[in-house]
N, C-alpha and C positions, 0 to 999 in steps of 0.2 A: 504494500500500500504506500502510493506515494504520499513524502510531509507536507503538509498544508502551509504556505506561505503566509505571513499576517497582511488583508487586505485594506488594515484601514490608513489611509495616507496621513493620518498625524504619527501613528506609529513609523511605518517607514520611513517618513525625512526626518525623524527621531534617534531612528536605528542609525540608519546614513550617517547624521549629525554625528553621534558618537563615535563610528568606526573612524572618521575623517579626525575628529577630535585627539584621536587616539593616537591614529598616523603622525600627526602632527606635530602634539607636545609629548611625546614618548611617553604617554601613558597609558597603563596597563589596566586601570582602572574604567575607563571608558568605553575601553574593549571588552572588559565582562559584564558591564552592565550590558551594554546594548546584545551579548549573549542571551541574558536573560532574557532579555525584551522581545526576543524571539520565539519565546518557549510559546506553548500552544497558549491560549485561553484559560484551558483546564491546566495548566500546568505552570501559568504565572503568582506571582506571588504576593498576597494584602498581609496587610501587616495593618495592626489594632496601635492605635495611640499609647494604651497602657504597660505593650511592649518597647517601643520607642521610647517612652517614662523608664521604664527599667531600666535598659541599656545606654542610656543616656548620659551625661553629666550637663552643666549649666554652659551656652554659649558655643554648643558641640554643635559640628555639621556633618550629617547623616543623609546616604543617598539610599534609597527603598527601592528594590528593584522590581516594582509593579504599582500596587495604588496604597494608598494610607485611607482606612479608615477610623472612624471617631469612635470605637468602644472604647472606655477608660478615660484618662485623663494625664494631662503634660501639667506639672506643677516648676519647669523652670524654662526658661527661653531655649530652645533647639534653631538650629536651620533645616529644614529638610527639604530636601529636591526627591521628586518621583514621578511617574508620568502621570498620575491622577491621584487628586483630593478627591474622597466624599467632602459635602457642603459642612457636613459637622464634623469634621475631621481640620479641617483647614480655619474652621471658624475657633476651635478651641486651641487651634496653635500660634492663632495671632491672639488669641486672650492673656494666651502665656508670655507674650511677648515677643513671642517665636518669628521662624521666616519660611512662607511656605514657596519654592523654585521650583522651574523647571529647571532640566538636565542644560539646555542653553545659556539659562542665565547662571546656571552654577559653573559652568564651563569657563562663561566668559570672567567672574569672579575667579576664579581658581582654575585654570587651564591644566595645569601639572595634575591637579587633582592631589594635593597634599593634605594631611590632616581630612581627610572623609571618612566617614566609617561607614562604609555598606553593611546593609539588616535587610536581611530576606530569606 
């Protein structure tokens, strides 16, 4: 059975973005996200606010390598870049003071991609 390509076009000049990112500023970090980003549907990966809370410390930048959801709660400022907020996921992390990014603006912030902790 042939694998199913991802058809939606924010995904793919997403995917793109990163591999070329990658190429670029010699990072190795951009090239596995955008791996991920690949995975099927069923096979991508949400991550619950409460786990971002755990693993977290204060003023930390964290790349999700699929969507952030709002079960739980952020009790100190994060950055997170991901390809998708739920609306209460995004709303309770600029409550916390936080910073919700895409993979481009994180990019252009931090090109090396230094100091991220990927969670997924």
């Amino acid at each position: 059975m042939k694998r199913a390509n991802p058809t939606n076009p924010e995904l793919i000049s997403t995917i793109r973005f990163l591999k070329k990112a990658a190429h670029e500023n010699d990072a190795e970090i951009w090239r596995k996200i955008s791996e991920a980003l690949l995975r099927t549907r069923r096979q991508r990966i949400a991550v619950n606010l409460s786990k971002l809370n755990r693993y977290t410390e204060k003023d930390e930048t964290v790349a999700v390598l699929g969507k952030v959801l709002g079960s739980g709660a952020v009790d100190h400022p994060i950055t997170v870049a991901a390809f998708a907020f739920s609306g209460t996921a995004s709303a309770k992390i600029k409550k916390a003071h936080g910073k919700c990014l895409t993979f481009a603006e994180l990019i252009k912030k931090n090109p090396k991609g230094s100091n991220v902790k990927m969670i997924g």
